[in-house]
C-alpha positions, 0 to 999 in steps of 0.5 A: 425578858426579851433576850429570854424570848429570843434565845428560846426561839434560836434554841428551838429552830436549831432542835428542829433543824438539826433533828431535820438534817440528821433525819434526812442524812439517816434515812438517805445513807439507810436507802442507800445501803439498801439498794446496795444489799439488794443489788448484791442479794436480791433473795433477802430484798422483802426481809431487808424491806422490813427492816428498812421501814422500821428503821425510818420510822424509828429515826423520824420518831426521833425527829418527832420527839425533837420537834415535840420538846422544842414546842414544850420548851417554847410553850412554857417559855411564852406562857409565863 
């Protein structure tokens, strides 16, 4: 049961690490590009913000929901 435990645990620090680092890379390389568009065509910088924002709440809403699976997972595997 115990390699079960460990396995378990492996699993959800790689599901919350990984979802970390994409979610870093994403929102970086976004704030990079808008920085870009908004140098070139300061006139679309407040319509662009927007978008921006959206965007980065959507990529840490995917994060989140990793990060609330491998908690579910980690629960149920040490409940039992």
């Amino acid at each position: 049961m115990e390699q079960v435990y460990a396995s378990v645990a492996i699993a959800c620090g790689l599901i919350i690490a990984l979802g970390a680092v994409a979610a870093c890379i994403g929102i970086s390389l976004m704030g990079g590009k808008y920085l870009e568009s908004s140098a070139r065509q300061p006139e679309l910088m407040n319509d662009l913000q927007v978008k921006m924002f959206i965007l980065a709440g959507l990529i840490d809403a995917a994060f989140i929901i990793g990060t609330g699976i491998a908690v579910w997972f980690a629960i149920s595997t040490f409940l039992k």
